[in-house]
C-alpha positions as CSV (number, residue, x, y, z in Angstrom):
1,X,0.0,0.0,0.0
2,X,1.0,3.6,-1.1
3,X,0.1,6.6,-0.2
4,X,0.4,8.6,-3.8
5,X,-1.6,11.9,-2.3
6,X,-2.1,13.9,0.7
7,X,-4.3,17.5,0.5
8,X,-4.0,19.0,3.9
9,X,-7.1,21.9,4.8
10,X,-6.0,23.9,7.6
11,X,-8.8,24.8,10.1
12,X,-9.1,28.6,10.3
13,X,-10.7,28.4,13.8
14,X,-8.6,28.4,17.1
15,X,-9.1,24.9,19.0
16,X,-7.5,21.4,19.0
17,X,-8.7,20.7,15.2
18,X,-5.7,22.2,13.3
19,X,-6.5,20.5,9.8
20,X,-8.8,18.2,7.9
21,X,-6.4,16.3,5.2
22,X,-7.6,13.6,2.3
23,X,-5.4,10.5,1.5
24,X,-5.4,8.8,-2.1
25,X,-4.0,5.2,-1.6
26,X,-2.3,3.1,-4.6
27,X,-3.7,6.1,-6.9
28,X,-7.3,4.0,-6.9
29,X,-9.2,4.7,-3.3
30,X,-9.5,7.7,-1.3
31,X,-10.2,8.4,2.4
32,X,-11.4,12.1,2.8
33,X,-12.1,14.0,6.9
34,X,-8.6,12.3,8.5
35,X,-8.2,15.0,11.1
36,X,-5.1,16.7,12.4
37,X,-5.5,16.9,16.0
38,X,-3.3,18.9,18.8
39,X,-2.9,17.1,21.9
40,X,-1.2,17.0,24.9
41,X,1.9,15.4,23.9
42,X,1.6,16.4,20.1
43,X,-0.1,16.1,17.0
44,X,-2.0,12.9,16.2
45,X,-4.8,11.9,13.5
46,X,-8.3,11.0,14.1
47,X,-9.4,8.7,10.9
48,X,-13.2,10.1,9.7
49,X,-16.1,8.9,12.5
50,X,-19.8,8.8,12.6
51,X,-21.9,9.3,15.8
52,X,-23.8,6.2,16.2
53,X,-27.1,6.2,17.7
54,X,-25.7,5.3,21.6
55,X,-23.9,8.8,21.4
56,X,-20.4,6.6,20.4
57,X,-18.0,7.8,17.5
58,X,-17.2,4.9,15.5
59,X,-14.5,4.8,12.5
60,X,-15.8,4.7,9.3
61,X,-12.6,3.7,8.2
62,X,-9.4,2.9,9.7
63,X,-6.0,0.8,9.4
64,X,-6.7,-2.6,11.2
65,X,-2.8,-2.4,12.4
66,X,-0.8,0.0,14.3
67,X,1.9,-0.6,12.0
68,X,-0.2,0.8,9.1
69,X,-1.5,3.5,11.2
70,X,1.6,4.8,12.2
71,X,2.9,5.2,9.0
72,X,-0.2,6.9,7.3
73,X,0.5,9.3,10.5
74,X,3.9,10.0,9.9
75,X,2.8,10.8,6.1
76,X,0.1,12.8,7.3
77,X,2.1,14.6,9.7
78,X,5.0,15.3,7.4
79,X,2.3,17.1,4.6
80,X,1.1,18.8,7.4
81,X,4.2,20.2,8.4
82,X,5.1,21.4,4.7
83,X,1.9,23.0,4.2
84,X,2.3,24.8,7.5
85,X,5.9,26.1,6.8
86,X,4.7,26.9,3.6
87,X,2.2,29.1,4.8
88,X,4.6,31.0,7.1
89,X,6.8,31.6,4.3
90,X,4.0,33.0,2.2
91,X,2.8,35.1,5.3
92,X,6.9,36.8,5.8
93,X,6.7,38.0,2.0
């Protein structure tokens, strides 16, 4: 499995949320709402969720393996990091 795409969307509002980013894997499926989330000892992603009917979040989708997750983290994260010092780039010009 490959990860051929990453499009990070930055969350203009202040709070935890900093980005909502889409994966394309092997060029053929996509996975759309990972989110980029701050938290107490870093940033970590949250894989797309629906509230369920008992109030619970469940994964619509998500690596069955911690192996797998971390590395579509660590992917994620990188982008992430671009786009942001990217952006503070742009904003110094």
């Amino acid at each position: 499995m490959n990860i051929t795409d990453v499009r990070v969307r930055k969350v203009a509002k202040e709070g935890k949320m900093k980005a909502v980013v889409s994966i394309t894997i092997d060029e053929e499926f996509v996975v759309h709402d990972i989110k980029v989330i701050e938290g107490e000892k870093g940033l970590f992603i949250a894989m797309p969720s629906r509230k369920a009917t008992d109030g619970e979040y469940r994964d619509i989708a998500h690596p069955i393996n911690s192996d797998t997750r971390e590395r579509i983290q660590n992917i994620i994260l990188e982008k992430y990091d671009e786009v942001m010092a990217e952006d503070a780039v742009a904003e110094e010009a």
